[in-house]
N, C-alpha and C positions, 0 to 999 in steps of 0.2 A: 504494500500500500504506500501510497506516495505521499511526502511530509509536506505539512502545512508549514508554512514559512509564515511567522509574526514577527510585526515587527522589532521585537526582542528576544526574539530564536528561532528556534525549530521546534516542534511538536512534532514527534514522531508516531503517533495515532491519531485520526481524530475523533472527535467528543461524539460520546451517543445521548440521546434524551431516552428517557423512561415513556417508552410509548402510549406502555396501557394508562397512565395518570393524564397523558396530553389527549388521550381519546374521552374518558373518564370526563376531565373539563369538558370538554366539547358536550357530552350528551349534559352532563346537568347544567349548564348555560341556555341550551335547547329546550327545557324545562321550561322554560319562562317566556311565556306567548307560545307555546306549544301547539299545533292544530291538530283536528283528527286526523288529517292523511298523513303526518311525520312529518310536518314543516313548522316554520316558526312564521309569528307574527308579532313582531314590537319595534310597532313602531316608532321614530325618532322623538324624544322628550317626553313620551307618557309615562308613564306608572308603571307600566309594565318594563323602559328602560331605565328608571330608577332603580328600579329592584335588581336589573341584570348590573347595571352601575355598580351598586354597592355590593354585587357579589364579585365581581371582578380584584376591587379595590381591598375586599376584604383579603383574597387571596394575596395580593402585593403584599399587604399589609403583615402578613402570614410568613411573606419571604423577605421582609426586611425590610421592605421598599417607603420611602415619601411619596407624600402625595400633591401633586399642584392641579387647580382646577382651574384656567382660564376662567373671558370673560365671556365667550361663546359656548360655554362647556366641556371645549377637550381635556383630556383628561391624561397627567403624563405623571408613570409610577416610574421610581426612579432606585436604582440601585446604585452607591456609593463607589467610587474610585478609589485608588490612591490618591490620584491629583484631581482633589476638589474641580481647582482651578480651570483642567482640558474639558472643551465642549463635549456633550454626552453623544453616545452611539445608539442612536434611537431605533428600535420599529414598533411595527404596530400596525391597526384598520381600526375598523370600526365594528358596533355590534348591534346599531340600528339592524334593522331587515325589510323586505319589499312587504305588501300587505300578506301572499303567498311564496313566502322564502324559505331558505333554507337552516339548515343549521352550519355551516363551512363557511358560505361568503361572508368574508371580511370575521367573522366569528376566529378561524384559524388563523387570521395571522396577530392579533392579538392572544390569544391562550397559547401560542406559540411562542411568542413573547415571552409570556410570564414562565412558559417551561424551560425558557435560557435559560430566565434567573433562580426558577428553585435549580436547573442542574447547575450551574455554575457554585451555588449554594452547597452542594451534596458533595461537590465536585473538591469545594476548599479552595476556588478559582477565585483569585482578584484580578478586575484588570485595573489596566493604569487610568482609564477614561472611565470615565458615570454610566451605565447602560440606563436609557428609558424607555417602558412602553406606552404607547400611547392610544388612546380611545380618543377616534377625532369623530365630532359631533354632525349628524345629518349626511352622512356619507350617500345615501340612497334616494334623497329627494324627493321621498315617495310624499312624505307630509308636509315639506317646506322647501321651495324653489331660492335660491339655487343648490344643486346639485352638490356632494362634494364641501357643504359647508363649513366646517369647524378646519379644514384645511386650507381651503380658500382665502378663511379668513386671517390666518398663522401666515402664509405665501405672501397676501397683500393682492390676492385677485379681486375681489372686494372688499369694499369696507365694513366695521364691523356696526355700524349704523346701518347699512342697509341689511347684512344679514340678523340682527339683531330685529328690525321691521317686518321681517316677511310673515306672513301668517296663511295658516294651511285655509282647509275650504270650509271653514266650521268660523274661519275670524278669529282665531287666537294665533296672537304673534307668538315668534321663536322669543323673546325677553318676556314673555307672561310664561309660556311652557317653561323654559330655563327657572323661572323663579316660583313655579310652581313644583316643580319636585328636585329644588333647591340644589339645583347645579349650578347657578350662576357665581362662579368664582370671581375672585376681585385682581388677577394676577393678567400683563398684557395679553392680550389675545393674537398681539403681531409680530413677527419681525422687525418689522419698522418701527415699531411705536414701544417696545424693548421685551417682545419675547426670546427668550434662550431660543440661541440659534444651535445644530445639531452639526457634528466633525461628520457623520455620516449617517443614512437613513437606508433601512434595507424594511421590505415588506412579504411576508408570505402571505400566500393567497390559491385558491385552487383556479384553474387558467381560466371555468365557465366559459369554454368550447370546448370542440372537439379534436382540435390536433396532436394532443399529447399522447390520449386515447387510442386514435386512428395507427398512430405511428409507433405505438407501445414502448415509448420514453417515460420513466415516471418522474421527470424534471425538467422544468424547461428557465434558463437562464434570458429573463425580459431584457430585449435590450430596448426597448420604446414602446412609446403606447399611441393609439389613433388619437389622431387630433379629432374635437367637438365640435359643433355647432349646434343648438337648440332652438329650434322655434315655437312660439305661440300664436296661430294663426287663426284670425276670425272672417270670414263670412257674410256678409250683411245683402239681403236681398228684401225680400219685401214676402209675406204671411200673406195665400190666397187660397178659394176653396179648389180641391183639388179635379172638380168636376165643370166647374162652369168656366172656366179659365184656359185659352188655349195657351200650347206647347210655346209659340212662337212669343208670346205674352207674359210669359213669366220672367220673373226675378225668383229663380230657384238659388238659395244657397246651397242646397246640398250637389244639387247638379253640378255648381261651381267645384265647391268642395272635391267631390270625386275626382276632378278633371288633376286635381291641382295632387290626391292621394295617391294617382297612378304617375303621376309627372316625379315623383318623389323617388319612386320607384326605379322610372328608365332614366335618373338623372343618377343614379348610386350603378347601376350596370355598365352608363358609358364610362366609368370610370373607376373599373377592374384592375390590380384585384384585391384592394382594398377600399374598395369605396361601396360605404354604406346609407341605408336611406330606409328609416322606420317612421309608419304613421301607428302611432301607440294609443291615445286616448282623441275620443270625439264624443263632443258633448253636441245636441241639436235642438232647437227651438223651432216650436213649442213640442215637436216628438210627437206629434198626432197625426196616426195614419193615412186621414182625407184632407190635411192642413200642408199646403207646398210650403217649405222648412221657409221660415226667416232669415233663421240667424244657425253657422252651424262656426262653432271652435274646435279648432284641433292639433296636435302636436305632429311637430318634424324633428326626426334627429338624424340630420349630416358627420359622420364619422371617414376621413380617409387619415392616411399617414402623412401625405405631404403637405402645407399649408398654403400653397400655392394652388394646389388641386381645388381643397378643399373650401378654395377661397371662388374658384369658379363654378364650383357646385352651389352655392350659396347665389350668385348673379345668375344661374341658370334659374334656380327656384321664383328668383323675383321675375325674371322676363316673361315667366309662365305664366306667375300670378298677374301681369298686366293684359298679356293676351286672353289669360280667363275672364278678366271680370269686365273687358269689353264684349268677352263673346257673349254672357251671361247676363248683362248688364248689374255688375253686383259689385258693390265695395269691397277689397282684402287688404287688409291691416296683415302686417306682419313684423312681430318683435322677435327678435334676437335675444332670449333671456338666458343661454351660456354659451361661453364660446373659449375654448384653450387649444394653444397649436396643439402639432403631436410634439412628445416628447420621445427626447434621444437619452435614455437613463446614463450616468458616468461609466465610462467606457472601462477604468479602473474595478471599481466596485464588479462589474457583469462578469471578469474575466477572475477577482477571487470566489463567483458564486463558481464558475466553472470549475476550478481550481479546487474547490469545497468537493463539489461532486463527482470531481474522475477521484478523491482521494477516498470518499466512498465505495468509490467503484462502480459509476456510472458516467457518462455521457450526458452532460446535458441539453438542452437541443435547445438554439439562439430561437425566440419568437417575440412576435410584438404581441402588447396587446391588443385585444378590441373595445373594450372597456374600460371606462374611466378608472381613478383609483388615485386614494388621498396622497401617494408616491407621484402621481404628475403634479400636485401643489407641491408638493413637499421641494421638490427635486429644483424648483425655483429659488430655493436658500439655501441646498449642502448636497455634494455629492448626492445617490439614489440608486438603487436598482431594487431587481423584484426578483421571488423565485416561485416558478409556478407547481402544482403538480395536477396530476388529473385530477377531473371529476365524472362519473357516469355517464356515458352517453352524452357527456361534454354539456348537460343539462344544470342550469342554475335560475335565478329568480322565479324558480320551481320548488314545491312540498316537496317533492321527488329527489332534489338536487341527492347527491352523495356521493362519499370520496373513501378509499381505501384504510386503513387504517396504516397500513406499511408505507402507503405514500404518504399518507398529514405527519408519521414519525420520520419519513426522510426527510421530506422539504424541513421541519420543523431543525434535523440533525446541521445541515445545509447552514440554516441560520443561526443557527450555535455558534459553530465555529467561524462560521465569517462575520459575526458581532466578533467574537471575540481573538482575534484576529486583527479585525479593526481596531479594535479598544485596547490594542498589546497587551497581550496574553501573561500572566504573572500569577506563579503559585504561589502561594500563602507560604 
């Protein structure tokens, strides 16, 4: 087996984690918003992620760790250095989940986290750097726009005024949920404005697709991730009975609508083989079978790798929507509510995950991702990279979703040693 090299020796083995306690976390974390068909639901700031909050934190707390809670809610448990002083080697996700989620996304690469630090713990391992994990707030967006929050807001991608305003579809802002099951910490919430910045950030996560699967690699070494674009687009035509009204007469929004859901479509094909294009939620007015639609709102999400593509994909969309709502005769409003290039994770960091994993004794396979991840804010303040491994039929923001048990103790091994590694390596 081939030796990890830190930056103050050689380590002629590398670290194993205790599988069955890192899978152990995983199901009783899943406990909590549990659904019948074997998925989770809890979602970001309720009650239900309180509860998971304070069981995470208890475990830190259990292996020694401080705790700081920003002013957005992230949440960063912290295992001591030698030198106070060097910036900490962080990872972490999130434990938010979609309404019909999983128990793995974003769930593993935080309890993967905290299984550094008890093995490092067991292990009698100091390093010279802080290790933190961290629980970054609204990573899923499913309750509060934008997307990816609590990392967003650490990056400087927005501000923590607006993320702090947003409020889900019920009208309760993220600053009333924060201070309703009393996550709102008083510690910066930025970079800029004087949050600890991190020497290095590394994230495990299961890839939610299919190629790791397909290709039977149980690791895949991220070296970027697709660039975003989100849209909120609305519709505006005019409410008629659907009988006494001709074809040629109407102000149909939904007819609009459609034109613009299939333009989405062949606008993510002409630009293969990364370019993506989802219409996910549609909401329609008034939604009465003999009433030609009003008014109809709906989501776009533009994903390619390059930002220059993905920046044409976006001008295709709006040329469409001008051609439709003349065809149609119908107003379309369309907002841009996220938008991040792709990201190229540090080239450094990708090649010690590699390096982690042939010493294991595997191969691991370079891929981007397709999905966002608190690692593309991150990656804007300190080195980054990710380590993927499979999941079922490459299924997630699924009940169904699920991941091996030998792959969540690899990747989880994976990040062991190249946290510590990073944070120079020092026995007690």
């Amino acid at each position: 087996m081939e030796n990890i090299v830190t930056a103050s020796r050689t380590v002629s083995a590398p670290l194993r984690v205790n599988a069955e306690r890192l899978y152990d976390s995983l199901m009783t974390l899943a406990q909590i918003g549990a659904t019948a068909k074997g998925g989770v639901c809890r979602l970001a700031l309720t009650d239900l992620d309180r509860q998971a909050r304070e069981l995470v934190i208890g475990w830190a707390r259990e292996a020694g760790c401080s705790i700081r809670i920003d002013q957005i809610g992230n949440i960063f448990m912290r295992r001591a250095g030698r030198d106070p002083l060097r910036a900490a080697v962080a990872t972490g996700s999130h434990i938010d989940t979609q309404p019909t989620g999983g128990k793995f996304d974003g769930n593993y690469g935080v309890l993967a986290g905290i299984e550094v630090i008890r093995q490092l713990n067991e292990l009698g391992i100091e390093t010279e750097a802080p290790i933190e994990v961290c629980i970054w707030t609204n990573e899923e967006g499913s309750r509060f726009v934008p997307v990816m929050m609590g990392s967003g807001v650490y990056a400087g991608a927005f501000t923590l005024a607006h993320a702090l305003g947003a409020r889900d579809r019920d009208g309760v802002s993220v600053s009333e949920a924060l201070a309703a099951i009393k996550q709102n910490g008083e510690s910066p919430a930025s970079v800029a404005e004087g949050a600890p910045h991190f020497a290095a950030y590394f994230e495990a996560h299961i890839e939610q697709g299919p190629v790791l699967e397909a290709t039977a690699r149980p690791l895949g070494a991220v070296t970027g991730a697709l660039g975003q674009r989100w849209y909120d687009i609305t519709v505006s035509g005019m409410e008629a009975h659907a009988g006494p009204t001709p074809m040629i007469l109407r102000r149909d929004a939904m007819q609009a609508a459609a034109q613009l859901v299939i333009a989405a479509r062949s606008i993510a094909l002409d630009h293969q083989p990364h370019g993506r294009g989802t219409v996910g939620s549609m909401d329609v007015f008034p939604n009465s079978r003999n009433v030609i639609p009003g008014r109809v709102r709906f989501t776009v999400d533009f994903r390619h790798a390059d930002d220059t593509t993905l920046s044409a994909m976006d001008a295709s969309l709006r040329a469409h929507a001008e051609a439709v709502a003349r065809e149609f005769n119908c107003d379309i409003d369309i907002q841009q509510v996220v938008y991040f290039a792709p990201t190229h994770f540090d080239a450094a960091l990708v090649q010690s995950i590699r390096d982690v994993a042939r010493a294991l004794g595997h191969d691991a396979m370079d891929i981007v991702s397709g999905a966002g991840h608190d690692a593309v804010y991150v990656a804007r303040t300190c080195p980054a990279a990710m380590i993927f491994i499979p999941c079922k039929d490459g299924i997630s923001h699924n009940e169904i979703e699920d991941a091996r048990a030998e792959h969540l103790a690899l990747g989880a091994e994976v990040l062991l040693n190249a946290i510590a590694t990073t944070a120079s390596l020092q026995p007690t």
